[in-house]
BAPALO-794825 format. One line per 8 residues: number of its first residue (from 1); for each residue x negated, y negated, z of N, C-alpha, C. Coordinates in Angstrom, 3 decimals. Each point is the difference from the previous one (the first is absolute). Layout:
NUM) X Y Z X Y Z X Y Z  ...
This chain:
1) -124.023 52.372 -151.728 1.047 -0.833 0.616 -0.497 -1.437 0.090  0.677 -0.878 -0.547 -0.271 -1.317 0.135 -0.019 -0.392 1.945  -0.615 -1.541 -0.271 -0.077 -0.226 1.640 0.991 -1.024 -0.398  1.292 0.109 1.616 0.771 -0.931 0.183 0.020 -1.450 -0.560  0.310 -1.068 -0.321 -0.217 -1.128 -0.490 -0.123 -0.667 1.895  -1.229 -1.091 0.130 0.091 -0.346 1.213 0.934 -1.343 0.044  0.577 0.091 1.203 1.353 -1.227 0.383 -1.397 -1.178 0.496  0.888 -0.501 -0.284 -0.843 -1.560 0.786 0.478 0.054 1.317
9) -0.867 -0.749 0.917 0.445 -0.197 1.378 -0.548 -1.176 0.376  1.195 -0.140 0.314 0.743 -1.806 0.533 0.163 -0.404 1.809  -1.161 -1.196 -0.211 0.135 -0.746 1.508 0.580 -0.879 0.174  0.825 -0.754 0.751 0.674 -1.158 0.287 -0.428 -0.663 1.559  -0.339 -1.036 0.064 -0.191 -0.952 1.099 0.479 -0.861 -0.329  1.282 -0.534 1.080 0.030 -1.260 0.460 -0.148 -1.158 0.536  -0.015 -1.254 -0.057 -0.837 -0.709 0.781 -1.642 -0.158 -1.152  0.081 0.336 -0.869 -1.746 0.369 -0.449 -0.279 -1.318 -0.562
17) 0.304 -0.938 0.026 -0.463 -1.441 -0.471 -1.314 -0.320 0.917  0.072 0.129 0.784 -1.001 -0.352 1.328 -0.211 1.045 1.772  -0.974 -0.356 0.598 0.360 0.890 0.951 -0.508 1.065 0.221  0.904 0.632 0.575 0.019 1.472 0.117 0.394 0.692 -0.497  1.032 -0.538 -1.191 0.513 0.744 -0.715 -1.161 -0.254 -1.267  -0.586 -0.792 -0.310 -0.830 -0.141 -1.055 -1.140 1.127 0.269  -0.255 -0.017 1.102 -1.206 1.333 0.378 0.633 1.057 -0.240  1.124 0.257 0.789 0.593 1.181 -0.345 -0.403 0.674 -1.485
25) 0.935 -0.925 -1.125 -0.151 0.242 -1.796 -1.359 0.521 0.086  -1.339 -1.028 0.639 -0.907 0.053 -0.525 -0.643 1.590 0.244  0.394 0.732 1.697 -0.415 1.137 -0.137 0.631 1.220 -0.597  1.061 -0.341 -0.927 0.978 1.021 -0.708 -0.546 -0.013 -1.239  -0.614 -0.826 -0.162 -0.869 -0.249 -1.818 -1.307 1.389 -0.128  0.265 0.831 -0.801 -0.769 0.979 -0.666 0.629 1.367 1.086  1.312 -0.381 0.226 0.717 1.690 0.686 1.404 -0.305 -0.418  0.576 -0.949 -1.111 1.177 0.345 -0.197 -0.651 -0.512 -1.829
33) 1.283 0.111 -0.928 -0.360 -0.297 -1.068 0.375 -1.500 -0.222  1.059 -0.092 0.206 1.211 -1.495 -0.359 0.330 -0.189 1.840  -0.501 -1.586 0.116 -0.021 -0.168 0.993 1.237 -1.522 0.067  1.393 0.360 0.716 0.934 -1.558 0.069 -0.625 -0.980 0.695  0.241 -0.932 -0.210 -0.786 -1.093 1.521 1.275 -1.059 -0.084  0.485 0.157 1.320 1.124 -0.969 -0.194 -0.050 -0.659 1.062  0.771 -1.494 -0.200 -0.297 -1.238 0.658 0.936 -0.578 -0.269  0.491 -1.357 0.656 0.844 -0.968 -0.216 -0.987 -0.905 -0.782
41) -1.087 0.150 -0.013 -0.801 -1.592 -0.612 -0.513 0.449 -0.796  0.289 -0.306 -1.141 -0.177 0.165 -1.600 -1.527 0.009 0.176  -0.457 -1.061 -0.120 -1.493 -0.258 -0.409 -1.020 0.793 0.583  0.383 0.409 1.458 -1.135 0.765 1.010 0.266 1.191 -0.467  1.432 0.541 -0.532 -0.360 1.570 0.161 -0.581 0.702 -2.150  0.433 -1.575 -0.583 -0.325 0.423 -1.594 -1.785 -0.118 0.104  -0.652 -0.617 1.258 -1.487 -0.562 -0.123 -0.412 1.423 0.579  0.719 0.424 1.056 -0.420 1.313 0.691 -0.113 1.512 -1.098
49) 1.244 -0.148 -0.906 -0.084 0.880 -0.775 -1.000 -0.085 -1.151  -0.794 -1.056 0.054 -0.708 -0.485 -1.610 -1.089 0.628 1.078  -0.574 -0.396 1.461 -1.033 0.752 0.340 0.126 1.207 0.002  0.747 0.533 0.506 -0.048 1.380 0.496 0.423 1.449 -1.031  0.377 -0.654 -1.040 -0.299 0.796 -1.098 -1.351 0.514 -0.544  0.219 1.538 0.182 -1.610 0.723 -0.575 -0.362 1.322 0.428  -1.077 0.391 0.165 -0.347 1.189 0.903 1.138 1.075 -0.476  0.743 0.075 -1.395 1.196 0.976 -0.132 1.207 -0.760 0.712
57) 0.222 -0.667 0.506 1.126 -1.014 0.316 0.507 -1.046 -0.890  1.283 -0.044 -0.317 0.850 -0.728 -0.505 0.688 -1.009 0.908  -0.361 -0.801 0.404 1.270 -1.004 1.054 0.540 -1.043 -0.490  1.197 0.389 0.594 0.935 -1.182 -1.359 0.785 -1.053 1.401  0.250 -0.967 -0.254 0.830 -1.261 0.499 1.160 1.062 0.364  0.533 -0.506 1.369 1.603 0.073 -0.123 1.016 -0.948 0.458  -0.114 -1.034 -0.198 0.693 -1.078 0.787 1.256 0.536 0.431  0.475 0.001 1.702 0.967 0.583 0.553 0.476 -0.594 2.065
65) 1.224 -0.420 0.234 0.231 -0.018 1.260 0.701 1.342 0.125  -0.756 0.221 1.546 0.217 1.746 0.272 1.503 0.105 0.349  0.246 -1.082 0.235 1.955 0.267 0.659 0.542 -0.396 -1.914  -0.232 0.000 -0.694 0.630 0.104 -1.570 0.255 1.259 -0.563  1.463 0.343 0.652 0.351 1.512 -0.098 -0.301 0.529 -1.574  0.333 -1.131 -1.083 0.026 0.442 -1.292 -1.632 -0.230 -0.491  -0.520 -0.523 0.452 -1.760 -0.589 -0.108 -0.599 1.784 0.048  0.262 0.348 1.651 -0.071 1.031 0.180 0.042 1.398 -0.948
73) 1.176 -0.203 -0.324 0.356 1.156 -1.101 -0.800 -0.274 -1.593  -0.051 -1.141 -0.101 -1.234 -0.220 -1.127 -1.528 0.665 0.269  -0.174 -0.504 1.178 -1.428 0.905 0.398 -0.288 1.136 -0.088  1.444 0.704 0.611 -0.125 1.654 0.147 0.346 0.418 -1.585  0.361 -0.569 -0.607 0.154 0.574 -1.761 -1.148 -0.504 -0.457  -0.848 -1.061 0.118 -1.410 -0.171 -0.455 -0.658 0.917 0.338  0.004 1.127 1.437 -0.881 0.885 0.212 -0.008 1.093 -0.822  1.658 0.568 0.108 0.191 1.028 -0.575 -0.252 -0.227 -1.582
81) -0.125 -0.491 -0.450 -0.222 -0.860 -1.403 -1.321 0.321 -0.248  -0.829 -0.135 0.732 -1.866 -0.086 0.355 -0.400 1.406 0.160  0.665 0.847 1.400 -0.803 1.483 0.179 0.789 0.029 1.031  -0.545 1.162 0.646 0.259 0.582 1.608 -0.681 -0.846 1.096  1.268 -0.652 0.805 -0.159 -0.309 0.938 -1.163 0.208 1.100  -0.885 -0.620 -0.041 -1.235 0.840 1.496 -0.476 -0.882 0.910  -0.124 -1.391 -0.342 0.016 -0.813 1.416 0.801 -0.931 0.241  0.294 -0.663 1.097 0.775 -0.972 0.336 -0.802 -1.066 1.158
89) -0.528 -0.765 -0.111 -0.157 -1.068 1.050 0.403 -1.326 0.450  1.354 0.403 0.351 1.078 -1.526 0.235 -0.681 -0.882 1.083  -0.256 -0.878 -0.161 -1.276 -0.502 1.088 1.014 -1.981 -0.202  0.517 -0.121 -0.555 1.165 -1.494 -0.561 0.793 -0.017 1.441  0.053 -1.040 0.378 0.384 -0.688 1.450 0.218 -1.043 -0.011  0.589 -0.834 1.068 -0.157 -0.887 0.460 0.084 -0.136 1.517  -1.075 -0.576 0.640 -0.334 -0.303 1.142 1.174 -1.418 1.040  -0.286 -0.193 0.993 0.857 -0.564 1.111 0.195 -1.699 -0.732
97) -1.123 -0.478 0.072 -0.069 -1.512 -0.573 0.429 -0.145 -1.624  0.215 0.832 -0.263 0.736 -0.061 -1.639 1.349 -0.055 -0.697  0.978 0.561 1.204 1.330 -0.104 -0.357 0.952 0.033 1.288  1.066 -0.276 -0.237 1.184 -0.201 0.887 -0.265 1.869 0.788  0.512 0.326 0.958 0.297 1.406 0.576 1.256 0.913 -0.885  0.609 -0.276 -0.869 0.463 0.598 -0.697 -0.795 0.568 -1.338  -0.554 -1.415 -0.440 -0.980 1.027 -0.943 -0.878 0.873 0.502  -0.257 -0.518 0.807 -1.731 1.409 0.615 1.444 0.649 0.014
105) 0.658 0.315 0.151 0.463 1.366 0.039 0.830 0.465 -1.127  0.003 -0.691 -0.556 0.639 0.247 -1.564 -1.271 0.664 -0.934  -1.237 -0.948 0.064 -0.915 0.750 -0.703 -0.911 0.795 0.542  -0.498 -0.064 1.316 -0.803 1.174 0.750 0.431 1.560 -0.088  1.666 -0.056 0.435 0.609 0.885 0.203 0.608 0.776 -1.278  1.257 -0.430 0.200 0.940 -0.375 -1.345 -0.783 0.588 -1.246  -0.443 -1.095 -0.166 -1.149 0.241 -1.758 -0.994 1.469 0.466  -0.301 0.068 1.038 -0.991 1.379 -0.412 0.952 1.143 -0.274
113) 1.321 -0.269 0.550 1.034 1.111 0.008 0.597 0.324 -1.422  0.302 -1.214 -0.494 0.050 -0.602 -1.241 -1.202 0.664 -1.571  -1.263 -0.367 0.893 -1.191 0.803 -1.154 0.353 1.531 -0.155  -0.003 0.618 1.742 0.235 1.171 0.140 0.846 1.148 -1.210  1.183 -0.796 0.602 1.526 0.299 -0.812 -0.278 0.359 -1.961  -0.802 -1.261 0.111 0.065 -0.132 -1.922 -1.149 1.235 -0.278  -1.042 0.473 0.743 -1.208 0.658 -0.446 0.816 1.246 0.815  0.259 0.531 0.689 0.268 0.893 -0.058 0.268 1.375 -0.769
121) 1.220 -0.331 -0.827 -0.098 0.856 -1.324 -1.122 0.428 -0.517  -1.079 -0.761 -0.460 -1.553 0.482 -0.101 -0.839 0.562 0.965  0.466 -0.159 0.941 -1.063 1.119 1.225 -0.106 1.411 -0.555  -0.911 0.260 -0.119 -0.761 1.586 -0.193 -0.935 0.583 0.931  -0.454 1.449 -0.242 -1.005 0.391 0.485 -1.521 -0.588 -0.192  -0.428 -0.958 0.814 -1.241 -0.827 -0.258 0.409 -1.450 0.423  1.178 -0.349 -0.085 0.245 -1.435 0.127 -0.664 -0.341 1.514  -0.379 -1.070 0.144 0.199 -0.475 1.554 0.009 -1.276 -0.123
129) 0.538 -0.640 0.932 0.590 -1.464 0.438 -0.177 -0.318 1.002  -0.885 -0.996 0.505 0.131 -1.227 1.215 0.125 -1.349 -0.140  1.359 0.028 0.881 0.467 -1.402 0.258 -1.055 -0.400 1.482  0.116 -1.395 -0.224 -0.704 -0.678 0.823 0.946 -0.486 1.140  -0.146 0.265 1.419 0.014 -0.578 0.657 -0.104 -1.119 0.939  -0.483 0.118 1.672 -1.207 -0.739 0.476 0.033 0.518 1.556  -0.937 -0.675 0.475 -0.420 0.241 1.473 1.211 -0.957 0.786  0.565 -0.648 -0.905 1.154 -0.833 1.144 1.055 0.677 0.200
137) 0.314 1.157 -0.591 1.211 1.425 0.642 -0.571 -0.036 0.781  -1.574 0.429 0.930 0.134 0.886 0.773 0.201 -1.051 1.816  0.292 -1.452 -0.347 -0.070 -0.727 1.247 1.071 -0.281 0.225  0.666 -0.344 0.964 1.102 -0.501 0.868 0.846 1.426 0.412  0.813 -0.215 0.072 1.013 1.224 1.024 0.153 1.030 -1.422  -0.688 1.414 0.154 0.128 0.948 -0.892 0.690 1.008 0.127  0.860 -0.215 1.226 1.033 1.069 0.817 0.477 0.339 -0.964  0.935 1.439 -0.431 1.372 -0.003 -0.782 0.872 -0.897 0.239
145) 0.567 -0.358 -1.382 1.607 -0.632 0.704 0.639 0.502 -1.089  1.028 0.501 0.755 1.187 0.657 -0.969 0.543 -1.039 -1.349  0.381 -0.849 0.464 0.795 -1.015 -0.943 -1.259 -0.908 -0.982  -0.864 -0.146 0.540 -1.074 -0.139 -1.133 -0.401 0.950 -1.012  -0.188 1.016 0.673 -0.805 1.501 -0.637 1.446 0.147 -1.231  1.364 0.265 0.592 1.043 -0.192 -1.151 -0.370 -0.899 -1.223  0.085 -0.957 0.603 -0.426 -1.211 -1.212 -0.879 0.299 -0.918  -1.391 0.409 0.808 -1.202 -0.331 -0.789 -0.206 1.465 -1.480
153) 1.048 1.081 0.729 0.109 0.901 -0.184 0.670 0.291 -2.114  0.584 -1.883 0.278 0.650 0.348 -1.958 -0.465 -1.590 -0.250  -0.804 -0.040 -0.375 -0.470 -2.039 -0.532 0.490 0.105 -1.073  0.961 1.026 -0.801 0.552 -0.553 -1.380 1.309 -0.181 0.186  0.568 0.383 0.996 1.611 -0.140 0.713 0.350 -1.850 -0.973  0.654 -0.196 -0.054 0.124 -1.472 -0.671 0.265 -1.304 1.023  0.271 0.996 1.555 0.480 -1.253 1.331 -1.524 0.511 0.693  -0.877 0.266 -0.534 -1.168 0.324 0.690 -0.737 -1.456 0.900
161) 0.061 -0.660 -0.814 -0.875 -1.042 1.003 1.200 -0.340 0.775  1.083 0.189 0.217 1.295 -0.708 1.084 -0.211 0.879 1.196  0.205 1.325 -0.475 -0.489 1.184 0.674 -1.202 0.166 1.398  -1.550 -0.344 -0.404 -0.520 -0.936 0.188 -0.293 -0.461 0.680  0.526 -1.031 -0.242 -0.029 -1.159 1.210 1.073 -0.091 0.817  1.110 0.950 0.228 1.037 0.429 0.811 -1.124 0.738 1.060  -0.117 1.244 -0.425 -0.615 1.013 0.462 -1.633 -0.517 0.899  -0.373 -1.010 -0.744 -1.277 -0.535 0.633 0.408 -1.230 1.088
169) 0.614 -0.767 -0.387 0.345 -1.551 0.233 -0.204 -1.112 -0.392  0.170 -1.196 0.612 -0.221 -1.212 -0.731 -1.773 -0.093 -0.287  -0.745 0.625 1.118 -1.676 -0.271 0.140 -0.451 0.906 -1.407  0.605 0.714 -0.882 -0.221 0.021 -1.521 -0.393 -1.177 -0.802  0.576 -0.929 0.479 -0.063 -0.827 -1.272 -1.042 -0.986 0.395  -0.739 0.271 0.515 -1.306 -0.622 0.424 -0.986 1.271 -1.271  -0.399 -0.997 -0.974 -0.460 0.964 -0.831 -1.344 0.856 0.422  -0.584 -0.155 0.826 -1.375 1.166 0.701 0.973 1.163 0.195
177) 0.912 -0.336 0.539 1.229 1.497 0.754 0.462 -0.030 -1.095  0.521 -0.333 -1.181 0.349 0.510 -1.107 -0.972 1.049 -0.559  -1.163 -0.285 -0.363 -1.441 0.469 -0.582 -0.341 1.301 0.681  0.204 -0.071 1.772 -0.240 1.807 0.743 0.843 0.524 -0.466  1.671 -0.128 0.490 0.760 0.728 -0.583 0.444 0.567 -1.675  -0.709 -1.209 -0.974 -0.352 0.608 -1.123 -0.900 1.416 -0.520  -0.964 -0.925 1.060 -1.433 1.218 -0.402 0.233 1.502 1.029  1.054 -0.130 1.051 0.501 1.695 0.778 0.683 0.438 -0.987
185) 1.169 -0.758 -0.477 0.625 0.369 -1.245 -0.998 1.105 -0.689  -0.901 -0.188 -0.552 -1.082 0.080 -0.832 -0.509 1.434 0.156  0.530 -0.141 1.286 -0.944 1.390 0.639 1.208 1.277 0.089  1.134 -0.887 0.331 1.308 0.833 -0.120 -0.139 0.695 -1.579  -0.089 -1.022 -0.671 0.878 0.304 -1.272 -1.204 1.760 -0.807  -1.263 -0.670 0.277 -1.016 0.948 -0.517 0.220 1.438 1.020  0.720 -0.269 0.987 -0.152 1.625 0.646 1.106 0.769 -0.817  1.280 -1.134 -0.474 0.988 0.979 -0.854 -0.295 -0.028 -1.397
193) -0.781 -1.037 -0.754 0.096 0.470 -1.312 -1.228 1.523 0.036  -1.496 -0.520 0.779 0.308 1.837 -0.024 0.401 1.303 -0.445  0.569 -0.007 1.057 1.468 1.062 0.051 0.470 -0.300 -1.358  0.348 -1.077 -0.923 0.799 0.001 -0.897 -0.661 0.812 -1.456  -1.429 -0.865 0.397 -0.913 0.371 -1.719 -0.617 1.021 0.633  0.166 1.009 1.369 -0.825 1.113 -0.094 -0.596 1.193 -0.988  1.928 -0.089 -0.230 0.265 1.399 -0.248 -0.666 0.332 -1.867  -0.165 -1.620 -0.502 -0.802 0.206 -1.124 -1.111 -0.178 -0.333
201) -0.613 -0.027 1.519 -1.429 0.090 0.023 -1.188 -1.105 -0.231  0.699 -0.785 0.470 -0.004 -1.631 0.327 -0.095 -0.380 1.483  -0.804 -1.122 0.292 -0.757 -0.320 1.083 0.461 -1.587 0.628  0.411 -0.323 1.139 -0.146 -1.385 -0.158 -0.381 -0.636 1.386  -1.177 -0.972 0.387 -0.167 -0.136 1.258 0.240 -1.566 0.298  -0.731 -0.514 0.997 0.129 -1.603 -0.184 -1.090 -0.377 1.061  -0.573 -0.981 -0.746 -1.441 -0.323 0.842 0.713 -1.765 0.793  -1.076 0.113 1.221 0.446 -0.882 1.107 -0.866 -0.967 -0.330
209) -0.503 -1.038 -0.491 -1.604 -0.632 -0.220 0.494 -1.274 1.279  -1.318 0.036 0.742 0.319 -1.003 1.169 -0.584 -1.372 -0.859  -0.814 -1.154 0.811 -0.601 -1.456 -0.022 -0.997 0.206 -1.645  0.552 0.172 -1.160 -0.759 -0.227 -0.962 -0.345 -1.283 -0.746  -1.240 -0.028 -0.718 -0.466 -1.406 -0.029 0.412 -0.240 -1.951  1.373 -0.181 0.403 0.265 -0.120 -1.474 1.022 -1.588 -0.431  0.431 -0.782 -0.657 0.428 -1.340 0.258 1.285 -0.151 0.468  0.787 1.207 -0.253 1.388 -0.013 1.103 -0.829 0.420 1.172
217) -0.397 0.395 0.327 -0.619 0.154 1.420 -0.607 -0.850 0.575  -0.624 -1.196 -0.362 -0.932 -0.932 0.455 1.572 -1.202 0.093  0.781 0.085 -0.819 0.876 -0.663 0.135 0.856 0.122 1.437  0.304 1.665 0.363 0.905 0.182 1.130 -0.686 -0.629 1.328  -1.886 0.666 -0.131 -0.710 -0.694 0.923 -0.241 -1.254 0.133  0.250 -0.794 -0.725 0.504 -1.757 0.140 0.755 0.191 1.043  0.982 -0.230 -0.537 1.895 0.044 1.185 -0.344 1.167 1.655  -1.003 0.963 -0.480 0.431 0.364 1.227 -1.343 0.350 0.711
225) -0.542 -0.673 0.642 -1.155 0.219 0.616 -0.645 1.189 0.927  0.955 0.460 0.292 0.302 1.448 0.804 -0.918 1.269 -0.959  0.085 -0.488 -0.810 -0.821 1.009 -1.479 -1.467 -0.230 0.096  -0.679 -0.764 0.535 -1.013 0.060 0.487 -0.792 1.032 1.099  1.380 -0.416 0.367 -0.476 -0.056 2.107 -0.001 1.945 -0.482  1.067 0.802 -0.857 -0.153 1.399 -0.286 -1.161 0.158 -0.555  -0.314 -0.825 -0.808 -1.796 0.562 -0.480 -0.973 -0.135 0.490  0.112 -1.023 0.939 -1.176 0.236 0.736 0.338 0.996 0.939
233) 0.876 0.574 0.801 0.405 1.391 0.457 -0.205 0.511 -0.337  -0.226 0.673 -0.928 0.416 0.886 -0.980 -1.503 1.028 0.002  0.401 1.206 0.303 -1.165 0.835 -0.295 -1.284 -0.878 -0.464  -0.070 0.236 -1.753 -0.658 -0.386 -0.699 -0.153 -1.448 -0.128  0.597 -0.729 0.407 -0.306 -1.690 0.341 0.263 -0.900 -0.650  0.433 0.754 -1.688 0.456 -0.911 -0.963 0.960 -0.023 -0.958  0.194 -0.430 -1.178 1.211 0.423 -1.060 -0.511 0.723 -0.402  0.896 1.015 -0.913 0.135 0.772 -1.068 0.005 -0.376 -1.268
241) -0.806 0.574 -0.373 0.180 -0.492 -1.980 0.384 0.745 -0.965  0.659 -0.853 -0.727 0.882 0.931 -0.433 -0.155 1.510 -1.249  -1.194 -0.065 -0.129 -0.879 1.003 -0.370 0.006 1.217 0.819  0.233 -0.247 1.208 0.165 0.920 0.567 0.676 0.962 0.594  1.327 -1.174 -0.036 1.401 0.109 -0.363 0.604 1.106 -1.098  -1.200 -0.465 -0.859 0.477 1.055 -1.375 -0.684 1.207 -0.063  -1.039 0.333 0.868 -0.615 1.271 -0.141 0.750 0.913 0.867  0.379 -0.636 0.953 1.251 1.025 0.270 1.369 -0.154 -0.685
249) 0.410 -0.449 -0.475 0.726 0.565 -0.904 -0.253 0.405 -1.072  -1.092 -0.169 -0.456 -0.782 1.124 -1.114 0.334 1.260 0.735  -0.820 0.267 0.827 0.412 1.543 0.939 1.234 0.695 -0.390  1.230 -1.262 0.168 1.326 0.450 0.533 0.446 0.638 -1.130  -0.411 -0.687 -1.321 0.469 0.037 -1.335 -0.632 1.494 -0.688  -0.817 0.405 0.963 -1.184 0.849 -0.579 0.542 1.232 0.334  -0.466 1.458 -0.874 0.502 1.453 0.035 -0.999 0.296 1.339  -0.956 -1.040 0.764 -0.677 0.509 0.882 0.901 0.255 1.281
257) 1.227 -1.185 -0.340 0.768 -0.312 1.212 1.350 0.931 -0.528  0.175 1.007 -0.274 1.196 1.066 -0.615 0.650 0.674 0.745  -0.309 0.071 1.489 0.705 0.234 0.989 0.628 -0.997 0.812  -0.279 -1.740 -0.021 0.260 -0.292 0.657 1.311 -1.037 -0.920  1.159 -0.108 0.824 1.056 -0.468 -0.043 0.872 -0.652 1.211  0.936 -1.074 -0.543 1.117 -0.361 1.048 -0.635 -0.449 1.191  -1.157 -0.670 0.133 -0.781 -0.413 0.862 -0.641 -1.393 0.202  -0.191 -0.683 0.998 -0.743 -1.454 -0.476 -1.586 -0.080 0.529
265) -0.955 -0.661 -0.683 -1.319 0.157 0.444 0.183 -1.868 -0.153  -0.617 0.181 1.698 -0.321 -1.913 0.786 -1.581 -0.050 -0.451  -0.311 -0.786 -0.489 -1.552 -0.397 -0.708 0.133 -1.798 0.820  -0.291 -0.105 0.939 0.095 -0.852 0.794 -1.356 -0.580 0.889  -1.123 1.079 -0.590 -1.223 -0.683 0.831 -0.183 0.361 1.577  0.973 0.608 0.524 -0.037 0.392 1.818 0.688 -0.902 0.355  1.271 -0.843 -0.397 0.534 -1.195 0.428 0.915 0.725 1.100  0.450 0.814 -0.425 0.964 1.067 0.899 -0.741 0.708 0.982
273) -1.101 0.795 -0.095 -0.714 0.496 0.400 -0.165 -1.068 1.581  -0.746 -1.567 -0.120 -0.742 -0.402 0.249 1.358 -0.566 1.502  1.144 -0.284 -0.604 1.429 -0.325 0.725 0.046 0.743 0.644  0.152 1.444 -0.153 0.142 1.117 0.942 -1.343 0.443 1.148  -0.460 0.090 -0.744 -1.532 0.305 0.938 0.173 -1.242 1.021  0.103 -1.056 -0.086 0.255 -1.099 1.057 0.781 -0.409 1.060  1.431 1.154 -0.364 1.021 -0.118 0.201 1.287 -1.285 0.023
């Protein structure tokens, strides 16, 4: 009996120009075959793919904005095109000081719902996926609220951001409160896709990364000085790098982690820890 012909297996990270998403790619190199790396910035993510090609890895450019419903559907036919679907590390954001409060929630939210949607169809037994979060869900008033939880509940609805900021109020559009309620979103959306890609044996979680020392991050800590005052709180006393960032989501991505699903892991240093213990 001949042996099966082997499928290729295909990673995708977003965000992989720089970052955390660039670490990410880097710890998916020699466990998938054909690795996407997609970015809005041409040059960082074609330089990322010229490194990170090797070790049995193929990584190719994908120039792409994650809210580009049809961009999208190019990606997910580049995969299926390539092999079987097996990792996903959407880690592509944008932070508070970067855009109006509609975009953070157009692309935080929105667009991961958006990646979701198009890769889906390819979820299999083996796939797993983490979207990125952050540690700014877990601050300010985390009560239920009905008319939010509705909202946050469909980010592809088409009156979604009106929705929103009905349901939230005007203090939305202060983009930091855009950015939590993006990143709960985040946490919403991964407890139902889940449930959605279970049943084919598909995985999907979402990691929380608190004060990391990466150049959107040194940027937010400009504008907001308060980002300090948490690290020096903070359990461990300092930033996160984003190396480290990616070894747990190496984990997440990994058959080590095959039970775990629909869940978020805070990699935050004791920042939470350090708040509570203090009261």
């Amino acid at each position: 009996m001949t042996e099966p012909a082997h499928t290729a297996t295909v990673g995708i990270v977003t965000g992989a120009g720089r970052g955390m998403g660039l670490e990410c790619a880097r710890r998916l190199v020699g466990t998938v075959d054909r690795l996407l790396l997609v970015d809005l910035d041409e040059k960082a993510v074609t330089e990322a793919a010229g490194q990170l090609s090797g070790q049995g890895t193929l990584a190719e450019p994908f120039v792409l904005d994650v809210t580009d419903r049809e961009g999208l559907a190019r990606l997910a036919a580049r995969a299926r095109e390539l092999g079987t679907l097996r990792a996903v590390a959407h880690a592509a954001g944008i932070s508070p000081t970067m855009a109006d409060w509609r975009r953070i929630l157009t692309v935080d939210l929105v667009g991961t719902a958006l990646l979701a949607e198009a890769l889906r169809p390819l979820a299999t037994r083996g796939t797993a996926m983490v979207h990125f979060a952050s540690m700014a869900a877990m601050f300010g008033n985390t009560e239920p609220q009905p008319a939010v939880e509705a909202a946050l509940a469909d980010p592809l609805d088409e009156h979604f951001v009106e929705r929103i900021r009905e349901a939230v109020g005007p203090e939305i559009e202060d983009p930091g409160m855009a950015y939590t309620w993006a990143k709960r979103g985040v946490h919403r959306f991964v407890q139902r896709e889940a449930v959605r890609v279970g049943p084919a044996g598909a995985r999907v979680c979402s990691v929380s990364p608190g004060i990391v020392a990466t150049p959107q991050g040194r940027q937010e800590a400009e504008h907001h000085p308060s980002m300090k005052a948490l690290v020096d709180r903070s359990a461990l006393g300092r930033e996160g790098r984003p190396e480290e960032l990616a070894a747990v989501v190496a984990f997440l991505l990994s058959d080590e982690a095959s039970f775990l699903t629909g869940v978020d892991i805070l990699v935050d240093g004791g920042v939470r820890a350090a708040l509570a213990a203090r009261g």
